[in-house]
N, C-alpha and C positions, 0 to 999 in steps of 0.2 A: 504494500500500500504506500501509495505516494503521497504526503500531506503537504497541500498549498503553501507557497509562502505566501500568498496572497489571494482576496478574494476579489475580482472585478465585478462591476455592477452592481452593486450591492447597496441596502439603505442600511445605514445602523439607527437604532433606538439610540437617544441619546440617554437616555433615566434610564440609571444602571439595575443590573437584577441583583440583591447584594444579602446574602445569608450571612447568620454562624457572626454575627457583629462586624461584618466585614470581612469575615476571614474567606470568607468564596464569592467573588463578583463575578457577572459578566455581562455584556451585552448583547442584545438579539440583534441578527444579520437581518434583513427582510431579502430575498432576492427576485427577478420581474417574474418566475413563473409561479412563485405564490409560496418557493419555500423557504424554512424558516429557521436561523440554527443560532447557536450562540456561541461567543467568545468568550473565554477568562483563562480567571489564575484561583489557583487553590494553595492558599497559605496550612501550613506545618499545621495538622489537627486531625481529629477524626471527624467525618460526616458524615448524615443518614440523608439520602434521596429517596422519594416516593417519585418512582412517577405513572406519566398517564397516558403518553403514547411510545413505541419503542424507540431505545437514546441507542444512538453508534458517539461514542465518547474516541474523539483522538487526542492522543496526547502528542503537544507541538513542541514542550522543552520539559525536562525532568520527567520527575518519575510517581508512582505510587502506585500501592495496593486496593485491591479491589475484591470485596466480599458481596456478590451476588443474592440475592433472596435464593432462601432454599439450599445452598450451596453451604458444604463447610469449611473448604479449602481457599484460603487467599490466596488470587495469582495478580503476579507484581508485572504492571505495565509502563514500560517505558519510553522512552521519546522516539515517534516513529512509528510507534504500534496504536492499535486501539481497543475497544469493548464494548461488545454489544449487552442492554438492559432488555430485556421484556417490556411491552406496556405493561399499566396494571400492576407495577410489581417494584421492589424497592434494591436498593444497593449503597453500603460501607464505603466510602472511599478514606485513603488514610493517605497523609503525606507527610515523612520523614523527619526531614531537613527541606531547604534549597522552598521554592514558587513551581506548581505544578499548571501549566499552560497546556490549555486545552479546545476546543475545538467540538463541539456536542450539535451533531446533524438528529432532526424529529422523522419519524415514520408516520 
């Protein structure tokens, strides 16, 4: 998988999406055929997502682990790679050390 360095044609939201006191932001892309993705960073902590349609999460710089719904085993995704969520369904994300920069396309 190839992750953009850049996205053209794009609108971004300017009011940011901001969890956890700031500790995970990011912005929604809006793109012309109607899809919808977001950018950010995920500062050093643990997090719980819910969510509600299916997330392809790429990770653009650093690293972290990833604890799935249902799943027992954490697998560690790094810059380059990515993770598919279920709709409907939740997921742990944890970061280390270091700003996890990422990249999260909606089904």
């Amino acid at each position: 998988m190839t992750i953009p360095e850049q996205l053209p044609h794009v609108t971004a939201v300017c009011k940011a999406n901001i969890y956890f006191d700031g500790k995970v932001v990011s912005h929604t892309l809006l793109f012309p055929d109607g899809t919808r993705k977001t950018l950010g960073l995920i500062y050093p902590g643990t997090y719980h997502f819910d969510t509600g349609a299916p997330e392809v999460m790429e990770i653009v710089a650093g690293a972290c682990r990833v604890l799935l719904a249902g799943d027992t085993d954490w697998q560690t995704v790094a810059a380059g790679s990515s993770f598919s969520v279920p709709g409907n369904s939740s997921f742990e994300i944890t970061v280390e050390d270091g700003i996890c920069e990422y990249l999260c396309s909606f089904a």
